[in-house]
N, C-alpha and C positions, 0 to 999 in steps of 0.2 A: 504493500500500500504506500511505501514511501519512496519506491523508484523509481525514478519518470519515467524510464524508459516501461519498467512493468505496467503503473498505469496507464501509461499510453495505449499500450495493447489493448488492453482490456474496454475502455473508452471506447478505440476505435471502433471494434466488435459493436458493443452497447448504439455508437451512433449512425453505425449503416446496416445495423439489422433490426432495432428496432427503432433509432430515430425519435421523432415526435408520437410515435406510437402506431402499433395496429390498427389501422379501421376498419370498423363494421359495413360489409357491402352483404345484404341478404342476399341467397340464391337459392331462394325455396324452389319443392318441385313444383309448379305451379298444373304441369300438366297430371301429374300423378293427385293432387290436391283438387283438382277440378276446377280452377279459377278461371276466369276470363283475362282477355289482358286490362280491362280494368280493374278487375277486381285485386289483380295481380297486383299493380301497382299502385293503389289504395293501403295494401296491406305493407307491400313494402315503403312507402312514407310512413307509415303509422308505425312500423318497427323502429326505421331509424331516428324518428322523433323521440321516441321512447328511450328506447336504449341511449339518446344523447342527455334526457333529462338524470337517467342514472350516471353514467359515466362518465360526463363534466362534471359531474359532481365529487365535491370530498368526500361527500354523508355514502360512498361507495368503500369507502376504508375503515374497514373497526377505530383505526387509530385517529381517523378525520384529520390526516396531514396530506393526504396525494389523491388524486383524482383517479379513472381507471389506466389512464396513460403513462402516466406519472411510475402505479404500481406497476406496468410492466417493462420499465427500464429497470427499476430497483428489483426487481425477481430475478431479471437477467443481469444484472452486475453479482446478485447473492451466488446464483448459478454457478457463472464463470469463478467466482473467487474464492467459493466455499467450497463447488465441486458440486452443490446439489441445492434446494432451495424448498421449502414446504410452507403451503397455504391452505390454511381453514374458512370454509363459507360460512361462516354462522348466522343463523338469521338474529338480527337484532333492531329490537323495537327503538325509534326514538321520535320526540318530538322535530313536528313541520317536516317529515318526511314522508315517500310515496311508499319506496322501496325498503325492506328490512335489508336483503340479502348483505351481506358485507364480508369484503376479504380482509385479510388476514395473516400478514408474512409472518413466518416466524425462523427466528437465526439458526442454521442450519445446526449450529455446534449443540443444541438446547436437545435434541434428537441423541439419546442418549441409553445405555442400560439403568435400569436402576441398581443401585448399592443395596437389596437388600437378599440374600441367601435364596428364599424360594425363586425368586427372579432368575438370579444369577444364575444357577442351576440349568435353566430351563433351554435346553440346547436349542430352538426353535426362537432363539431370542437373541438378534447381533446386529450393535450400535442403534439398538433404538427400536430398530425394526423387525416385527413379530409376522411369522411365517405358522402358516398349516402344513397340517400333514403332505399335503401336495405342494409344499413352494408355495402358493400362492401365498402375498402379502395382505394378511388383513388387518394389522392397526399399526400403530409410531405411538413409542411411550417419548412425552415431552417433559422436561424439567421446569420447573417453575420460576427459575431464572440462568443466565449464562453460567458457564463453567468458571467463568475467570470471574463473577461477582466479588466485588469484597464485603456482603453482606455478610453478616453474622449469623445466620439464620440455615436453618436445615433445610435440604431442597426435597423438594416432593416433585412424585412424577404422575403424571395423570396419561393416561392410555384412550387415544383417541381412536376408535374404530375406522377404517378407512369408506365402508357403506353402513349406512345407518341400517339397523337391523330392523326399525321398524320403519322409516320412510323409505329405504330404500334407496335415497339419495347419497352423493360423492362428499365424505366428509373432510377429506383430506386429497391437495393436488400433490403427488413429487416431483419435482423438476430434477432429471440429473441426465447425463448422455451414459449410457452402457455400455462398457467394454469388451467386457467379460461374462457367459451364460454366469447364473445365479449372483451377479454383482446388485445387493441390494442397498449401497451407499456411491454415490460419485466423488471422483477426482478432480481436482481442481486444473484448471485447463493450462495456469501455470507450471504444477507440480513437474513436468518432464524437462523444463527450461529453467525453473527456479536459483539454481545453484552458478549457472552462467550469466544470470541476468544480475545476481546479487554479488558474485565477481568482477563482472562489468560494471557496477555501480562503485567499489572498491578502486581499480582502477580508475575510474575519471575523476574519483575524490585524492588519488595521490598526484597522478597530471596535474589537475588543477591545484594541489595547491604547490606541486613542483614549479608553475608559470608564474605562481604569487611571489616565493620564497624569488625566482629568476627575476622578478621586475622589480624588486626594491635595491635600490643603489645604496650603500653603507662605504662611507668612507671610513678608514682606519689609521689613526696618526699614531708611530711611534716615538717612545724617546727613548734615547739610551743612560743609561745608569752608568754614573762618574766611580761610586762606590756600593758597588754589587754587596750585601751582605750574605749570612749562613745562609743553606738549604734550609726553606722550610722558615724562616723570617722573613717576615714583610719586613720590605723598606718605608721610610715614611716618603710621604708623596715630594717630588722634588719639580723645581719649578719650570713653567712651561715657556718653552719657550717665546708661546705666540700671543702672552703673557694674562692667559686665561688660566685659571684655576682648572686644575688636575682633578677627576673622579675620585670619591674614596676607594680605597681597595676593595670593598665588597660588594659596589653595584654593579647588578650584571647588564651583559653587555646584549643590545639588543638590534635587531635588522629593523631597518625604516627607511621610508621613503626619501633620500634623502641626508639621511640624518648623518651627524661626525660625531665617531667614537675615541675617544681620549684609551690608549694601553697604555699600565705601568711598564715601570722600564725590565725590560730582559722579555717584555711579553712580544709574541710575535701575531697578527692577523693572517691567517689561510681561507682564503677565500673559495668556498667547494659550488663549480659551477656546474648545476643543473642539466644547463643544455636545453630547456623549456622553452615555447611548445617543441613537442617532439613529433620530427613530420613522419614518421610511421604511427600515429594515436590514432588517423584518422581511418588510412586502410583495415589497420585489426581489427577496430569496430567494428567497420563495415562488412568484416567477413562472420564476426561473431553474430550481428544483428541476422545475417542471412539465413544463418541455421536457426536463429530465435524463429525467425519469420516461416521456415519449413515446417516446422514442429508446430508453430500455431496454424497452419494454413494461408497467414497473411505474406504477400510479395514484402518484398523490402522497402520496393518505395513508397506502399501504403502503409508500411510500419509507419517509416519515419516520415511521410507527407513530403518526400524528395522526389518529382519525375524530370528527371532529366533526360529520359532515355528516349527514342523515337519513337511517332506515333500507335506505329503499330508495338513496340515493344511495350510501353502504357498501356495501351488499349488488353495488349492479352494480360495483362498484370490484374487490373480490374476485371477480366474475365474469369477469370482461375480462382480471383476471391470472390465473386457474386457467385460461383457455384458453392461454396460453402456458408456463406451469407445468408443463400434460398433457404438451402439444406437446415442451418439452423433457424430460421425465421418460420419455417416449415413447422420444426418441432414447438416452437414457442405457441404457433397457435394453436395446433393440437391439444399441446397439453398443460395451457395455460388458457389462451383467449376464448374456443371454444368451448370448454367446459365451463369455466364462469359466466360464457352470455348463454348455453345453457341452461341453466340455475336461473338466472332473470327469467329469460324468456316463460318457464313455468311459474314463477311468483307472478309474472305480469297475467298470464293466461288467467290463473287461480284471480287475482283482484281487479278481472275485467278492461283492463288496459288495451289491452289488444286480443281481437277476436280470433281463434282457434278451434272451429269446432270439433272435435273427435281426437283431438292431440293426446287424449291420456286412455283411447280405448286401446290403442295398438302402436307398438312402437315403432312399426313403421313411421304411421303417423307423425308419430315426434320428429323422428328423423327427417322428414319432408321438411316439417315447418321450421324447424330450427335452423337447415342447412346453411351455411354461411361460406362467405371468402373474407381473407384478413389482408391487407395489403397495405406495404409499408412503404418507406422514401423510396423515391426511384432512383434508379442507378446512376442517372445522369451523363451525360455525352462530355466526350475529347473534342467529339466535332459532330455539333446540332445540326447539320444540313446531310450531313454523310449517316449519322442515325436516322435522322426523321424519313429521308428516300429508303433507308431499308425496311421501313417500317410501311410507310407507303407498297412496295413490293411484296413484303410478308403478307400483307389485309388483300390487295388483289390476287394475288395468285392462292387465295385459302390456308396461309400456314400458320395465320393469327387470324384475331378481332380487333375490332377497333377500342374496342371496351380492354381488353388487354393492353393493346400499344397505349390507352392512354394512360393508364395507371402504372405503366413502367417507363414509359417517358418522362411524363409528367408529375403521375401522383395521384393526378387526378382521375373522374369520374366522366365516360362517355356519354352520359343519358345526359349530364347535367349542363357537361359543356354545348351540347346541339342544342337543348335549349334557353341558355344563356344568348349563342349567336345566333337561333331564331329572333329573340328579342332583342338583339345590337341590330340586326337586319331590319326589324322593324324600325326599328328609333331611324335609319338612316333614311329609310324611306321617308317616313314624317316629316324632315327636316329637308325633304331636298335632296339629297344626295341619290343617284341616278346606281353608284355601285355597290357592291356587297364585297364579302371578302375575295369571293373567289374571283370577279371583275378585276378587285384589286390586284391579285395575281398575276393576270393575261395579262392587265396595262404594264406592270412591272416587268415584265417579260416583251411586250412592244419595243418598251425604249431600251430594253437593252439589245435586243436586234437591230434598234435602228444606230445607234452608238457603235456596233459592231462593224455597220457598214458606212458607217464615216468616217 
C-alpha cells in the first residue's frame, strides 16, 4: 500500500475495468416474456428509473458512505489487494427510504476460524470457510472485529449461512479469482510480484538518496598543527587563520548545501563520490517493471503510463490488456453487479415498483426479467477516425451492433443517442437550418474534393 509503483498497479486495474462504475443496461427476454415493443420499453424505462433511484443513492450501503458505484470500485480494490472480498445483503429498515436491501463489504482478513476446540477440530472448517460433505460451500464464520484490533475485548464469531434456509435467498457474495480445484480463499494479485516490487522500492530509496548525499557541495578547510600533542589528547583549538573562530572538538561535522566545514588540525576531509544519478537506474527498472507487468497481465507502458513506442506497437499493448480487462470486468458482474440488482429487482417486484407478472412462479421467469448487460468505460482510440471506420465496417458487414460499437466507443447508449439527434435534427429544422448531420458530412467531404483539385 505504500509503493507507488504497487499502487499504481493496482489503481490502474480498478480504473479501466471498472472506472466510474458498471451500468445497468436491461436485456430482458422480451420475446420469451410476451411483450410488445412497447410494452418492452415501458418496462425497460421503468427498471432503469428505479434501479437509478437505489443506486445513486448512499441509503444502498449499510454503512451510508458510497453509492452503488462507489461500492464497486472498493470491492475490487479489496479483491485485488486482499486476494478475495465478501458482501452481505441484508435487508435493513430505515427512515425516508424506498428500498431496504443494503450491501455490505466486509474486510477480507475478519473471515477467519474461530479459537475455540469444537470448531477447531472440525476438519470441514479452513480460514473461515465451512464446506459439506460434498465440497460445496455453505457459510463464512466472521469475527466481530479485525485481527490487528487493539481492542481489549474478546472476539466473537458469528456464522453466516451462504443461502438463507428459509428464504432461500444469497446471503453472502465471494469475490476471489481461483487457481486451484478446491481453493476456497484467494490470492492477492500482488503476492507472485510482491518481493521485486518491495526491492525495487529499496532500491530507488538508496538512488535517491545517493543523488541527494551527490548534490550537496561541502567544503572542507584544513589546518595544520604547529605542536601535534599525545595519541589520544585533544589539542586545544589553535587559531584560524582566516581569523574566524575554530569549531569545538566535538561538533560533528555535517554535508550541506553549500556549507564550510572548519577540521582540527592533523584531521584530514575524504570526500566519497557517489557517482549519482546512475545512468544504468533507468534501464534495470525498466527490465524489472517488464516482468512486474507479465505477471500482472499489464504491458509496461500501461504500467507506467509511458507510450512511446509506434502506433501499432500501442495499439496491440492496449489490446492484450483489454482482453484481461473484459475477462475481469466479466467476473465482476457476474459475481458482484448481477446478483445485487438481482436482490432489488425482487424487493422492487414484492413492493410494487415495477410490474413483473409470474416472476416468482418459475424460475425461468426470473431469469427473463432480470437478465441484464453491465458495461463499463470504453476503451478508447490511439486514432478516432481509424476506430470509428472499423466500426463503421464491423455494423455493415454483420460482425457487431451499433448498440455494441457505441458503448465500447463511446460508453454510451444507442437507443438514446438516435434519439437525442432525432431531437438536435429537429431543433435544426425549426430554426432554419436546411442540414442535418449526415448533410453535414457530404458538404465536409464536397470541399475537400474540391480543395483537392485546386
Amino acid at each position: 500500500m505504500g509503493g507507488s509503483l504497487a499502487n499504481g498497479a493496482i489503481k490502474t486495474l480498478r480504473t479501466n475495468i471498472i472506472g466510474t462504475g458498471l451500468r445497468l443496461k436491461p436485456s430482458f427476454d422480451a420475446d420469451f416474456l410476451r411483450l410488445s415493443e412497447d410494452q418492452a420499453g415501458r418496462l425497460k424505462r421503468q427498471i432503469e428509473r428505479e434501479f437509478a433511484l437505489w443506486s445513486e443513492s448512499k441509503d444502498c450501503d449499510a454503512a451510508g458512505m458510497h453509492n452503488f458505484y462507489e461500492l464497486q470500485q472498493l470491492a475490487f480494490l479489496s479483491w485485488m489487494m486482499s486476494g478475495d472480498a465478501f458482501v452481505l445483503l441484508p435487508f435493513l429498515s430505515r427512515k425516508h427510504t424506498i428500498y431496504d436491501l443494503r450491501i455490505r463489504l466486509l474486510e477480507a482478513d475478519r473471515c477467519s476460524n474461530p479459537l475455540t476446540k469444537e470448531i477447531a477440530m472440525n476438519n470441514k472448517l479452513s480460514n473461515g470457510v465451512e464446506v459439506d460433505s460434498d465440497g460445496m460451500v455453505v457459510a463464512y464464520w466472521f469475527s466481530d472485529k479485525h485481527p490487528g484490533s487493539s481492542l481489549a475485548m474478546p472476539t466473537k464469531w458469528t456464522r453466516v449461512a451462504v443461502i438463507g434456509e428459509e428464504s432461500g435467498r444469497r446471503n453472502v457474495l465471494h469475490l476471489m479469482e481461483a487457481e486451484r480445484p478446491e481453493q476456497r480463499r484467494g490470492v492477492p494479485i500482488l503476492a507472485p510480484v510482491i518481493e521485486s516490487l518491495k526491492q525495487l522500492e529499496r532500491y530507488t530509496e538508496a538512488e535517491l538518496m545517493a543523488a541527494v548525499i551527490s548534490g550537496m557541495f561541502t567544503v572542507f578547510i584544513e589546518t595544520e598543527s604547529q605542536e601535534p600533542g599525545e595519541f589520544g589528547v585533544s589539542l586545544p583549538p589553535a587559531d584560524n587563520p582566516t581569523g574566524e573562530p575554530l569549531p569545538p572538538t566535538d561538533e560533528d561535522l555535517r554535508l550541506g548545501n553549500g556549507a564550510v566545514q572548519f577540521l582540527q588540525p592533523g584531521e584530514k576531509a575524504t570526500i566519497a563520490n557517489p557517482g549519482r544519478p546512475n545512468s544504468g537506474f533507468d534501464p534495470f527498472v525498466t527490465a524489472i517493471l517488464r516482468q512486474v507487468g507479465a505477471s500482472l497481465e499489464l504491458p509496461y507502458e500501461l504500467l507506467l503510463k509511458h507510450f512511446t513506442a509506434s502506433y501499432s506497437a500501442s495499439r496491440a499493448a492496449l489490446l492484450e490488456a483489454w482482453k484481461m480487462f473484459r475477462m475481469r470486468r466479466s467476473w465482476m458482474s457476474a459475481d458482484f453487479c448481477q446478483p445485487i440488482y438481482e436482490e432489488w429487482f425482487a424487493e422492487a417486484v414484492i413492493k410494487g415498483r415495477i410490474d413483473a407478472p409470474g416472476i416468482f412462479d418459475d424460475p425461468l421467469l426470473f431469469k427473463a426479467y432480470t437478465k441484464a448487460e453491465w458495461h463499463g468505460p470504453s476503451q478508447g482510440q490511439l486514432d478516432p477516425v481509424k476506430e470509428a471506420n472499423a466500426a463503421v465496417i464491423r455494423v455493415q458487414n454483420g460482425f457487431s451492433t451499433r448498440a455494441r460499437e457505441a458503448a465500447e466507443l463511446t460508453g454510451s447508449e444507442y437507443e438514446s443517442n438516435v434519439r437525442q439527434l432525432a431531437y438536435e435534427k429537429k431543433i435544426r429544422e425549426q430554426n432554419g437550418l436546411e442540414s442535418g448531420i449526415e448533410q453535414d458530412v457530404k458538404g465536409g467531404d464536397e470541399e475537400d474534393a474540391e480543395e483537392d483539385q485546386t
